[in-house]
N, C-alpha and C positions, 0 to 999 in steps of 0.2 A: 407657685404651686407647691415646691418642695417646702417650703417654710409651713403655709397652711398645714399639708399634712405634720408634718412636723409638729407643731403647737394643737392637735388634734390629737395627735398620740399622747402628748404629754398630759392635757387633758386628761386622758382616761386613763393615763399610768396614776394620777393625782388620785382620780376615783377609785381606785384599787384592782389596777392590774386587771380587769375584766375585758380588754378588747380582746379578740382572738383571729390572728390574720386567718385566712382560707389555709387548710393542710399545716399547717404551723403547729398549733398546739392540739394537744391529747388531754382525753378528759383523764388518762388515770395520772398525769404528769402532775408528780407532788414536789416544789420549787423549794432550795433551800438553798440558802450562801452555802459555796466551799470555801471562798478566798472574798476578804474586800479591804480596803482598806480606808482611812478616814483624811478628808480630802480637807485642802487650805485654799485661801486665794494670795498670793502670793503678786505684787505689784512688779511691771518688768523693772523701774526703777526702785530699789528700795528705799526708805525714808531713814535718813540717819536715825542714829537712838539716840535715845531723850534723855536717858539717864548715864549717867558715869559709873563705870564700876564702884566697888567699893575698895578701899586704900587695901591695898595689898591681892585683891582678887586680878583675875587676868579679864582682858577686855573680851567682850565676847567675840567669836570669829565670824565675819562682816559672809554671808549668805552667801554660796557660788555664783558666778554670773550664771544666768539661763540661757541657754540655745535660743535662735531663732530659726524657727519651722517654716519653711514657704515649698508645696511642691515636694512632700519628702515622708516619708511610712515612718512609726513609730512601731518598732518592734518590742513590746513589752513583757515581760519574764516573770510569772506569778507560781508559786506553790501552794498546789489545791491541799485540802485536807480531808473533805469524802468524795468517794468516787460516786459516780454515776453515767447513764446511759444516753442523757442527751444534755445537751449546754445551753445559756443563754450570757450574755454579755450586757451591763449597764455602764454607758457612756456618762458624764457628767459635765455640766458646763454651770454650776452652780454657782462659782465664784464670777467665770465671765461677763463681761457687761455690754457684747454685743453677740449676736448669731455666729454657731460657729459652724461651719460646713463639713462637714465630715465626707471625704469621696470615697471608701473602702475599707473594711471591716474582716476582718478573719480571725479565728484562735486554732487550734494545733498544738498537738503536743510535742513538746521541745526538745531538742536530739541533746545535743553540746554547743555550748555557747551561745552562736546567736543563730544557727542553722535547726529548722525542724522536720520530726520527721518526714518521708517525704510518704505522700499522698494521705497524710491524716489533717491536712489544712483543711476547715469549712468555710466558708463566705459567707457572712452572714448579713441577713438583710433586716430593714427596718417596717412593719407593715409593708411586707412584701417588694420593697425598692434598696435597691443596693447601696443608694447614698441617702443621707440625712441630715439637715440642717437643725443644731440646737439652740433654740432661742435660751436669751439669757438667763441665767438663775434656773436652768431645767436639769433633766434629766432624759434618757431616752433609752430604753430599753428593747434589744433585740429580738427578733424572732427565732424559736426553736432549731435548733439542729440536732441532727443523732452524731453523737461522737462519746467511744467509751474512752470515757474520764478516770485513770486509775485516784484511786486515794493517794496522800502524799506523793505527787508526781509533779513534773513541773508543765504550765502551759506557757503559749508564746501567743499574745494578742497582737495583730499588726491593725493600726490605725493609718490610715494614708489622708492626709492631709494634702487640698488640692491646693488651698488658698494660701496666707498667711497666718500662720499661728499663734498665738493668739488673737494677731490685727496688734497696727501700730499702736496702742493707747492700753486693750483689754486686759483685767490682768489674768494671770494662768491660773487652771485652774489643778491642783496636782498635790501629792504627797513628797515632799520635801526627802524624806530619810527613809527611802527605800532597801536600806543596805542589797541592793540588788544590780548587777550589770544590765541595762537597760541600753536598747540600740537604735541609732539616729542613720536613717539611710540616704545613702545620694537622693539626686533628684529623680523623684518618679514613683507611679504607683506601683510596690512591692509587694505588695499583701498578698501572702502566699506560697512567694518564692521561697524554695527550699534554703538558698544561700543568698541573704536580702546584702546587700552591696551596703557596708558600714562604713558611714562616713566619719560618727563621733559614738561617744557615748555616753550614760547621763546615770548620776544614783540615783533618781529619782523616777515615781510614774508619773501620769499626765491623763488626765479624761478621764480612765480608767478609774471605775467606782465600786464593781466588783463583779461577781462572777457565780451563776447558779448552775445548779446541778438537776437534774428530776429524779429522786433518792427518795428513798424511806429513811427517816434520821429522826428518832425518837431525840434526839437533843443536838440542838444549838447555841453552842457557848459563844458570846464576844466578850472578848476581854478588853476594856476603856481606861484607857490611862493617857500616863506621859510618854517619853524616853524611853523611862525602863519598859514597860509597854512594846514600845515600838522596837525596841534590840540595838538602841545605841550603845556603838562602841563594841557587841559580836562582829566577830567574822565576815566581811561580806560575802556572799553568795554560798553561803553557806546551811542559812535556814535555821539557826541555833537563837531564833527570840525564845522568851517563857513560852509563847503561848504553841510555838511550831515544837516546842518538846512536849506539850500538852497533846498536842494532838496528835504526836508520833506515841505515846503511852497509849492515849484510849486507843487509837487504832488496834495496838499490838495487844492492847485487852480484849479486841473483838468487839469492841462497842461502834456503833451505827451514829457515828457524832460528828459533829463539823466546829470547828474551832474560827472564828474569824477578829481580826486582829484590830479595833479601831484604838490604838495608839498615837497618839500624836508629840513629834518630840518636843520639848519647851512647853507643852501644853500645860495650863491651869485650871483650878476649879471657879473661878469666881472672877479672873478679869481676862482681860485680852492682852497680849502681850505684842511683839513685832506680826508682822502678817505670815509670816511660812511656821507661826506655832501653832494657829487656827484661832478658832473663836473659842469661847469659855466652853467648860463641859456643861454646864445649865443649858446652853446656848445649843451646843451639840445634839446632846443626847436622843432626840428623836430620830434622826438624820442617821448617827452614826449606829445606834442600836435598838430604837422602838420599829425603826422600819425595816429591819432584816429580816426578810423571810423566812420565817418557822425557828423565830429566835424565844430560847427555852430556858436562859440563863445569861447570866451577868455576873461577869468578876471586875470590880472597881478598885483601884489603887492610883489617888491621884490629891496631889495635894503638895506634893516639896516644891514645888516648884512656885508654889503661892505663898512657903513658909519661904523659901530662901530667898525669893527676891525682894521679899518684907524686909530683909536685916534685920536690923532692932526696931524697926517700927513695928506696933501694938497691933497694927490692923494690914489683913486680914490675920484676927484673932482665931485659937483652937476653937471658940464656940462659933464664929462665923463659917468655918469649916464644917463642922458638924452638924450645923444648920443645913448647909447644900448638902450633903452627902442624906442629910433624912430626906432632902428633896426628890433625890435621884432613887433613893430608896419607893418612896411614894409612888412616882412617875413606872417604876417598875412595876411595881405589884398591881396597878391599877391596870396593867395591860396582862398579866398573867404570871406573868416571870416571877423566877425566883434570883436573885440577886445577894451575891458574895462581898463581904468586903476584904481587901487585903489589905496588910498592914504596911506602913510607909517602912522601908529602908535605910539605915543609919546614914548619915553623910559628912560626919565630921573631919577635916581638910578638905573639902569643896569650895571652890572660890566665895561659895554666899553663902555658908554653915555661920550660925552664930550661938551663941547659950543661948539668948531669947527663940529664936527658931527652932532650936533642941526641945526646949522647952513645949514647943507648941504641938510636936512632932511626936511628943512623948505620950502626951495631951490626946491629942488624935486616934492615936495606937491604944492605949488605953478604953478610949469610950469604942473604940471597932472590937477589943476584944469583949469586954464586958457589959454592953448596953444589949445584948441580944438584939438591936435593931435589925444589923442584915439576918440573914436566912442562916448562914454559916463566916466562920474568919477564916482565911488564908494567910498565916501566921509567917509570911517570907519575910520579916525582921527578923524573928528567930532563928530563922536558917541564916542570913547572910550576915547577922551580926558578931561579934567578937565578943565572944563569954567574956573576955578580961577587961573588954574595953568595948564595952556596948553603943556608944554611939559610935562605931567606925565599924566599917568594912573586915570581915574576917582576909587575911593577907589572900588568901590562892584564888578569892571569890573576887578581887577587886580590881578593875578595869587598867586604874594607874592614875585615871582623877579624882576616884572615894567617893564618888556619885552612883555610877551606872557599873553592873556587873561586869565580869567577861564571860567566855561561851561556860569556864564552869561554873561562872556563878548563877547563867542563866536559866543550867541543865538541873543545878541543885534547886530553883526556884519551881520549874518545871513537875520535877520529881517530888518538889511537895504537897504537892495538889493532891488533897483527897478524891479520887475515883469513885468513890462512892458518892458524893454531892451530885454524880450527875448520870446515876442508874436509873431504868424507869421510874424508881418508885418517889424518885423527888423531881422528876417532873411535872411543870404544872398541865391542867387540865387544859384539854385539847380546845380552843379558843375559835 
């Protein structure tokens, strides 16, 4: 019976979000991402790789082992970016390839560490029932609660898993590079508990797909990339990606905006790479940002990761790149959006920097500044480049691998963002 409902709801989440349990939802409740982020399927065994570095690159670092769940609350740790007056939570079992039972469900706002405040936990339920089974490849989306959501605050998701998590064989379904302390509880349902009993702890989220708010938000930004995207290599728990400085700026401008982050680290534009990088952004794209609720803009930076693990081979070529990125442009516009591109990041001493990759990178940066394809450029090679030595990292911006920033490289990238790109008057028209 719980499955039926279950695969009923998902149903009409497919058709567009139109079920409305009894007392749950409001007609004036206008739904928008604060927080989501962009989810992988990740194998519990991983598959050795296939390829060999290259002579003199460092091998890559072989995945962290994964927890196993049986009987135990996932307390998970998200930074909103607009507030509002009542919440909703989306579960995901996307990558899964069997049913996965979900016993307990709550979010709260988060005190210190892994304790939350006490008496702002809600319980949230599914089409009116407190537990939910997600059949595989789905999604499943909560029912309404009132809870005041400050902006930039942090919330605490507990997930209580009754069963086995994933199940013997299923693979998980989760975002890898959470830079976020994330909390694995003894055995039992916790969801709630002011001070949930820590048994491990994980960088990563799990299920977790994102997070709405019921807000007036004349704009919704997701920002779609790789790494740098995702804030490899900032500070953990700290909140310092591009896009969490983005949305600490427009807030402090007073703009009514929500930033959400589909980053993926290792991720590509054009193939797939080990499984915890995700699938291609072609591949992506609907999933991580055509379907975000009351999403109003698009900033795209994504493409090293295609150049560098090319080396010197010819393909994926600058114009094969250019080609997907007019794709993603297309797919944009055709749904309303207006859609940024940002320029790739110098990366020369990176294990897989080469001249031909410079070359391609230069390539790319050039037709995003000058083709007026996207809407506007977000010119972060300029900012993080080295006037004297332009394909490298300026020295104080630079992590310490000449890839990915550190928090000042991430706050100068942050701060480059024109505020203007995303004032009413360049929003698109109400859809």
């Amino acid at each position: 019976m719980r499955q039926s409902l279950s695969i009923a709801l998902v149903c009409v989440l497919l058709l567009g979000g139109a079920f409305t349990p009894t007392g749950q939802e409001r007609a004036a409740d206008r739904w928008v991402g604060t927080w989501a982020t962009a989810l992988v399927g990740r194998p519990q065994i991983v598959p050795p790789a296939v390829a060999a570095p290259a002579p003199g690159a460092p091998a890559p670092a072989a995945p962290a082992p994964l927890p196993a769940f049986t009987n135990q609350t996932l307390r998970q740790i998200v930074r909103t970016s607009i507030g509002g007056e009542r919440v909703r939570v989306t579960l995901s079992n996307a990558f899964g390839t069997a049913p996965l039972e979900i016993g307990a469900v709550s979010v709260a706002l988060r005190d210190k560490d892994s304790a939350i405040v006490e008496r702002s936990a809600k319980r949230l339920t599914f089409s009116g029932n407190a537990s939910v089974t997600i059949p595989p490849g789905a999604v499943v989306l909560s029912d309404a609660v009132d809870l005041q959501v400050p902006p930039l605050a942090d919330l605490a998701v507990d997930i209580y898993v009754p069963g086995e998590f994933p199940g013997p064989t299923a693979p998980y379904t989760m975002h890898a590079v959470a830079n976020q302390t994330n909390y694995i509880s003894t055995a039992g349902n916790h969801a709630s508990t002011a001070a949930i009993p820590v048994m491990a702890t994980s960088p990563s989220w799990f299920l977790l797909a994102r997070i709405d708010v019921s807000a007036a938000a004349p704009v919704v930004v997701v920002a779609f990339g790789d790494s740098i995207t995702d804030g490899t290599r900032s500070t953990v728990n700290t909140n310092n990606r591009w896009p969490d400085q983005l949305a600490r700026r427009l807030a402090a401008n007073g703009a009514r905006a929500a930033v959400l982050n589909a980053g993926i680290s290792g991720n590509r534009v054009l193939s797939d790479g080990a499984p915890q990088v995700g699938v291609n952004a072609l591949a992506r794209f609907d999933r991580d940002v055509l379907l975000q609720p009351g999403v109003t803009h698009v900033i795209v930076m994504e493409g090293t990761n295609d150049i560098g693990q090319a080396r010197q081979n010819r393909s994926p070529s600058a114009a094969d790149l250019i080609a997907a990125h007019r794709q993603l442009i297309e797919r944009a516009r055709a749904r309303g959006l207006r859609i940024y591109g940002a320029t790739l990041l110098p990366f020369e001493g990176a294990g897989y920097w080469t001249r031909e990759g410079e070359a391609k990178r230069a390539a790319v940066n050039q037709w995003i500044r000058t083709s007026r394809a996207y809407d506007a450029v977000i010119d972060f090679d300029a900012v993080i480049r080295d006037p004297a030595a332009p394909t490298k990292f300026l020295s104080q911006y630079d992590s310490g691998d000449h890839l990915h920033p550190n928090d000042a490289g991430y706050q100068a990238m942050g701060n480059a963002v024109d505020l203007s790109l995303f004032t009413s008057s360049t929003a698109p028209a109400t859809r």
